[in-house]
N, C-alpha and C positions, 0 to 999 in steps of 0.2 A: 721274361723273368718278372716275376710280380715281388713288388716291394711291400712290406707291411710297416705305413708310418706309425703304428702304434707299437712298434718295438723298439722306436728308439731309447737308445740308454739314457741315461741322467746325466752321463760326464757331458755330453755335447749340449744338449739342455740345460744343464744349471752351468757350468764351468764356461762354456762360453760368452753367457752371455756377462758373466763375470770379468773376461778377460777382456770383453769388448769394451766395456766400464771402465777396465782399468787403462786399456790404451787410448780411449777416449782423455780420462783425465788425465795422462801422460802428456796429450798434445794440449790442451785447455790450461795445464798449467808450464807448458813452453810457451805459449803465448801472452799469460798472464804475467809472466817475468819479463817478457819483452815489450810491456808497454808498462806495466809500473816495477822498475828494476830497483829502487829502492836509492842505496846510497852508494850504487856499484855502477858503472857503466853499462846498458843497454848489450850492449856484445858479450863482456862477460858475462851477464844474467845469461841470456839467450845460452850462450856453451853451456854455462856448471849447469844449467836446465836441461840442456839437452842430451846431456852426459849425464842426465838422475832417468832422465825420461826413457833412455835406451836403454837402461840396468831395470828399469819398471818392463821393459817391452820382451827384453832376453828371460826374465822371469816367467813371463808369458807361453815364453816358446812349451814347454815341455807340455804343456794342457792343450794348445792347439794339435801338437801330436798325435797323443792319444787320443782326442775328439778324432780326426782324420782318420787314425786306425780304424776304430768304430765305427765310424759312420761308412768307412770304403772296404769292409771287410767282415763286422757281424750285422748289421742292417739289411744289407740286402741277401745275406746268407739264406739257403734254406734249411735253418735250424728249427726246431721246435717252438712254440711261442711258451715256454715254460721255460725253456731255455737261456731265450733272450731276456727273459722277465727276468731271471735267475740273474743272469749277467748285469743289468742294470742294479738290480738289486746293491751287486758287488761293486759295480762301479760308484753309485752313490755312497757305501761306508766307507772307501775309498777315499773319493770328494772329502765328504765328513772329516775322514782322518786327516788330508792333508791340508784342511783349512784347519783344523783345530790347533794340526802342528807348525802350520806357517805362523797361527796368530801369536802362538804361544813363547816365539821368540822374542828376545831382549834387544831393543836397539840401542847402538852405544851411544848414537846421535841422532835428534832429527835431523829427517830428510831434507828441512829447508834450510837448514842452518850452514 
């Protein structure tokens, strides 16, 4: 079965590498709390951190998903390569849409506070 890596979609290419940013700074700043915790105790930084960090990483799930769908089911398909272009296409205004509508939200508070 031949693979053609020039079909892959944009969700797994842009989104991921997104997600890996975001769970990167998820852990970057659990440890940033853990060593300068401010005017709270060291353990509870560390928790309310690590309880923001795992709401950051559950957010994440649904884009790791869909990259896995993609990547384990139209990637190595033998579909048309207009096909798969077509699919990327879709998956990218996709993306588009759903960062425009995550950004788009109102937060009631910051996340550090």
């Amino acid at each position: 079965m031949k693979v053609d890596s020039s079909s892959h979609s944009s969700w797994p290419i842009f989104a991921l590498r997104a997600v890996i940013f975001v769970a990167g700074g998820a852990g970057l700043y659990m440890g940033y709390r853990m060593f300068v915790p401010g005017c709270y105790p060291r353990k509870f930084q560390l928790l309310r951190s690590a309880k923001e960090s795992a709401q950051l990483l559950l957010g994440t799930l649904p884009m790791f998903v869909v990259a896995g769908i993609i990547e384990g089911y139209i990637t190595p398909a033998e579909l048309p390569l207009q096909a798969k272009y077509g699919f990327a296409a879709v998956t990218l205004l996709l993306l588009i849409f759903y960062f425009l509508y995550a950004s788009g939200k109102k937060l009631t508070r910051l996340p550090w506070t």
